[in-house]
C-alpha positions in Angstrom: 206.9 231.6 1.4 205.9 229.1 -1.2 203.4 226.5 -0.4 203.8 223.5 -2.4 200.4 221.5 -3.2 200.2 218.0 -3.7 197.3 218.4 -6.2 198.9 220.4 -8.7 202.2 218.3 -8.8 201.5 215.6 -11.9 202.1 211.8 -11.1 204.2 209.8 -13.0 202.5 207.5 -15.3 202.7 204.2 -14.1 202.8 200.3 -15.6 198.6 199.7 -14.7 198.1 203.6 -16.5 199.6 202.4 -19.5 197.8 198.7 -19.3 194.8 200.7 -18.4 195.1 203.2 -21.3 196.0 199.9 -23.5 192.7 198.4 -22.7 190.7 201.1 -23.3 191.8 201.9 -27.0 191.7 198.0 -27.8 187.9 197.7 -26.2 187.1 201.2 -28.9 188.6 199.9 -31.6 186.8 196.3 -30.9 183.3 198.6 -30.8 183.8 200.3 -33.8 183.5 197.0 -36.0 180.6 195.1 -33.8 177.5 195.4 -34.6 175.2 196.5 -32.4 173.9 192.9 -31.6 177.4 192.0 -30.5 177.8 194.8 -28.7 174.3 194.3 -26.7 175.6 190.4 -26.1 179.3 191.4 -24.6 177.9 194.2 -22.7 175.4 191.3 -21.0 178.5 188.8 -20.6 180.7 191.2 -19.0 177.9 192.4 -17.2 177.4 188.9 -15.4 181.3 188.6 -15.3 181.2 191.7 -13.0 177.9 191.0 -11.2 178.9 187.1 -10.8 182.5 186.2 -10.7 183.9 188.9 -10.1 181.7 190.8 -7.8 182.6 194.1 -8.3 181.0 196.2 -5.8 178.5 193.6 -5.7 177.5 193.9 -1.8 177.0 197.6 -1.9 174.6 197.5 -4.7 172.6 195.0 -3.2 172.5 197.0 0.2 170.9 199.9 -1.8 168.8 197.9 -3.5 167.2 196.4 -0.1 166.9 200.0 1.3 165.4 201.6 -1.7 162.9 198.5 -2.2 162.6 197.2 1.4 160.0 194.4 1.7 158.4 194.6 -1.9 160.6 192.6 -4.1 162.0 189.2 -3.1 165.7 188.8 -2.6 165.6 186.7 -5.8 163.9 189.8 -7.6 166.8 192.2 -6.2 169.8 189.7 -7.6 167.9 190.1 -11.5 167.1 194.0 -10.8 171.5 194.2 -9.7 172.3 192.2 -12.3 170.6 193.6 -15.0 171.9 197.0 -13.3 175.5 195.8 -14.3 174.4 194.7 -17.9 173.5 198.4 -18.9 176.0 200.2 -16.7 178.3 198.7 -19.3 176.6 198.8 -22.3 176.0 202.6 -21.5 180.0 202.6 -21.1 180.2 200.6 -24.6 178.2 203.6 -26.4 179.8 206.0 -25.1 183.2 204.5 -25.7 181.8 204.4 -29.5 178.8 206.2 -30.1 178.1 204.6 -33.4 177.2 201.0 -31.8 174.4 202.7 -30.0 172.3 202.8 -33.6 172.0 205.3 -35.9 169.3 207.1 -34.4 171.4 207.5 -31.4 174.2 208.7 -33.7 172.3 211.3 -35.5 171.7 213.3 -32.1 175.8 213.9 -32.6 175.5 215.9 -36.0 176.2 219.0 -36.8 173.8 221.0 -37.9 174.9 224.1 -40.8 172.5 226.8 -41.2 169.2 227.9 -40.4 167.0 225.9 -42.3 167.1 222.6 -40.1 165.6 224.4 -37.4 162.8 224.9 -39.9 161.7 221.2 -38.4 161.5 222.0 -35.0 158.7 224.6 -35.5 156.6 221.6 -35.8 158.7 219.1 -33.5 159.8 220.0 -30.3 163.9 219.9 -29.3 166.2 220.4 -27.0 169.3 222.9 -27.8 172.5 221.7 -25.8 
């Protein structure tokens, strides 16, 4: 008897995948000729946008954000601490969406190393091997 699973069969790609899909390579090829500054800026606007207008997940956010500080931090305090939670949820997504915009010391912990004798340096520094 053959069981049929619903998880393996593959869904057909629908209108929102493609506008999805469409988005996404426009917003990477957008980041790769910002600069950083624009970048940091966008990732603040479409922060708010989210936060603010939009108000994406908005109540949840601030529910944690009441039970994880309680009484210490006015309601005022929480709304800057969410918001500002947004602003760097997306610029995390911006730099990982092109690595480059995150600066190039950020970008230099993507090379590739060829040989022995960079690890010469780490006899002195410490690092981490991934």
């Amino acid at each position: 008897m053959v069981i049929e699973k619903d998880y393996q069969r593959r869904r057909k790609a629908t209108f929102q995948h493609w506008a999805e899909y469409a988005g996404w390579r426009v917003l990477a090829s957008a980041l790769k000729w910002l600069p950083r500054r624009c970048v940091v800026l966008a990732a603040d606007v479409l922060g708010w946008i989210l936060y603010e207008v939009l108000r994406v997940r908005r109540q949840t956010v601030e529910e944690n954000l009441q039970r994880a500080f309680g009484h210490e931090k006015s309601p005022e305090e929480l709304r800057r601490i969410a918001l500002v939670s947004y602003q760097n949820a997306v610029l995390t997504f911006c730099e990982f969406v092109q690595p480059a915009c995150a600066g190039a010391k950020a970008l230099s912990l993507f090379s590739k190393m060829v040989g022995i004798e960079p690890l010469a340096e780490f006899q002195v520094k410490p690092a981490v091997f991934l």
